[in-house]
C-alpha positions as CSV (number, residue, x, y, z in Angstrom):
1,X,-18.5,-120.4,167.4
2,X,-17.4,-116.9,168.2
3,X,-14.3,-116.8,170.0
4,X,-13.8,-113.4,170.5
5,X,-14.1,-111.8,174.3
6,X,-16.9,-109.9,175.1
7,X,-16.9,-106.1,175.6
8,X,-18.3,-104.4,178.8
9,X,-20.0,-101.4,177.3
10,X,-22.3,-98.3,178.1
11,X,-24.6,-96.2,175.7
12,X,-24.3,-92.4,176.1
13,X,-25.3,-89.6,174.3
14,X,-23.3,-87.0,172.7
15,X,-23.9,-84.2,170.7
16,X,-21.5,-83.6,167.9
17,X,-20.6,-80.2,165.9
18,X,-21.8,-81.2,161.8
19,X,-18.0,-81.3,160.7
20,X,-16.6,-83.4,163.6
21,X,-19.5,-85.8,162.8
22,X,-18.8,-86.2,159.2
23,X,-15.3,-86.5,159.6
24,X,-16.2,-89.2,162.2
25,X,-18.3,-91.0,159.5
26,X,-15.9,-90.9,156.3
27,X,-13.2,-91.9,159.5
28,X,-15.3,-95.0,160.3
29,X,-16.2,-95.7,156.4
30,X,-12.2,-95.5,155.8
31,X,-11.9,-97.8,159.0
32,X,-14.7,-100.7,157.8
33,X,-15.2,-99.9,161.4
34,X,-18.6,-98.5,163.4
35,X,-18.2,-95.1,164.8
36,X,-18.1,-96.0,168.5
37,X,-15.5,-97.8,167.6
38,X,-13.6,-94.8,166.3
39,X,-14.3,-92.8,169.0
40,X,-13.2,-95.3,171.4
41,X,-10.1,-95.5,169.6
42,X,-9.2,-91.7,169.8
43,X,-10.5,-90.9,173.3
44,X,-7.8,-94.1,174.1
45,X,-5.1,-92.5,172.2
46,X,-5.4,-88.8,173.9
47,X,-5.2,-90.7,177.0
48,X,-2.1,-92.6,176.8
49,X,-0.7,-89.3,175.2
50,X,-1.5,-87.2,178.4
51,X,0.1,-90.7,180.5
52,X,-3.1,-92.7,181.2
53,X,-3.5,-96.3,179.9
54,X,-7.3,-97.5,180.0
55,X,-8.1,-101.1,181.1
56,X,-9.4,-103.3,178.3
57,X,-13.3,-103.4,177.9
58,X,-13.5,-106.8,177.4
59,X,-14.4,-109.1,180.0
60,X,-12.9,-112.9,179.6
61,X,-15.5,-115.6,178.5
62,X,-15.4,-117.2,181.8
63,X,-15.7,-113.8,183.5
64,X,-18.6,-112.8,184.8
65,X,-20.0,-109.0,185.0
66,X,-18.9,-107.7,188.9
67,X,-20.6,-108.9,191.7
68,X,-22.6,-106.9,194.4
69,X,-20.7,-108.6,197.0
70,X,-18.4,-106.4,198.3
């Protein structure tokens, strides 16, 4: 049984300059991680360096997505 929470995610495109891209690839390589992971993991770090935490993306197994109620 997988255990682990579920992440509340969104696709979006970005266009990357040919060295960022392949330093983002041996990165994720060095990482046994998947690039969005990678990126996800700097973009968090330059934000709690500039004083901004982000929330967790992960919702709780027994949370649902949001409601329309309001």
């Amino acid at each position: 049984m997988n255990t682990r929470p579920r992440r509340c995610t969104r696709s979006a495109g970005v266009t990357f300059e040919v060295p960022v891209l392949e330093y983002l690839h041996e990165l994720a390589r060095a990482q046994e991680r998947d690039r969005s992971f990678c990126i996800n993991q700097i973009i968090r770090e330059h934000a709690t360096r500039h004083g901004r935490e982000l929330p967790s993306a992960c919702l709780a197994s027994d949370e649902a997505a949001p409601s329309e109620e309001g």
